[in-house]
N, C-alpha and C positions, 0 to 999 in steps of 0.2 A: 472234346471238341472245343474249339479255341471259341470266347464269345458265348457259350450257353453254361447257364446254373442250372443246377437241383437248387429249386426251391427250398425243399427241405432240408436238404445237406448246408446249405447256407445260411436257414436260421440254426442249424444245432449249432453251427459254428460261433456264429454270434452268439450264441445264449452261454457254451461253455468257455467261452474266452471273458466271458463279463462285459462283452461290450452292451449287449441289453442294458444291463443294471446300470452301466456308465452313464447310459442317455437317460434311464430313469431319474437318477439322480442330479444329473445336472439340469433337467426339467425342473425339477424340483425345486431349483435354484440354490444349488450346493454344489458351484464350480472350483470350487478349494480343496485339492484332495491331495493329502501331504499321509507318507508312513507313518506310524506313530512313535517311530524313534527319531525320524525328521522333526514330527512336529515337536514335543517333549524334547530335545536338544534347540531348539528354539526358541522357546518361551519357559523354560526350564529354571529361569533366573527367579520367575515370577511364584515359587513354589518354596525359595528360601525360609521361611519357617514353617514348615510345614512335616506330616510326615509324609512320605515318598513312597508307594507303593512297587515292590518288583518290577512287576508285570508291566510291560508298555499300553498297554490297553488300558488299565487301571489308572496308571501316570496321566495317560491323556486325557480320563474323564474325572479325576480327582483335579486336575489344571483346568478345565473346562467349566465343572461345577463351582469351583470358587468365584468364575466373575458373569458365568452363565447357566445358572441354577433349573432354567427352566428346560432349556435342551433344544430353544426354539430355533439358536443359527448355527447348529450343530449335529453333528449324525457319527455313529462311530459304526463303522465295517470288521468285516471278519482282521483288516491289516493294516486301513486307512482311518483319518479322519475326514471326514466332509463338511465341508462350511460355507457359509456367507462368503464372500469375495472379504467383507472387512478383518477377516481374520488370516489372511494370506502375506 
């Protein structure tokens, strides 16, 4: 029927699409949400002597850690990074 939800059926849907997580996080104040082969081809230059880890996940938080040690304007996801706005 045009106009009526299931309630229920409409938060499973939010919760398994990740749109939940999306609002928690951006609550959080980590409106900066880049792939991690986005972000790592971006700031990528910034890693020149360095060693370079495979793994994108890795790459991200080996680049992250070097000028953000503590992990405070930073968040790493199952595919994404999340950050501060000033890292956008």
């Amino acid at each position: 029927m045009p106009e009526q939800f299931d309630e229920g059926v409409v938060q499973n849907q939010l919760r398994y699409s990740g749109m939940l997580e999306m609002v928690k996080i951006r609550r959080a104040g980590f409106p900066v949400r880049r792939p991690f082969q986005e972000f790592y081809l971006r700031y990528k230059m910034l890693l020149k002597n360095c060693n370079i880890p495979e793994d994108g996940k890795e790459r991200c938080t080996t680049l992250l850690k070097l000028y953000d040690d503590c992990n405070s304007h930073w968040r790493l996801g199952r595919s994404k990074v999340s950050a501060l706005t000033h890292y956008s």
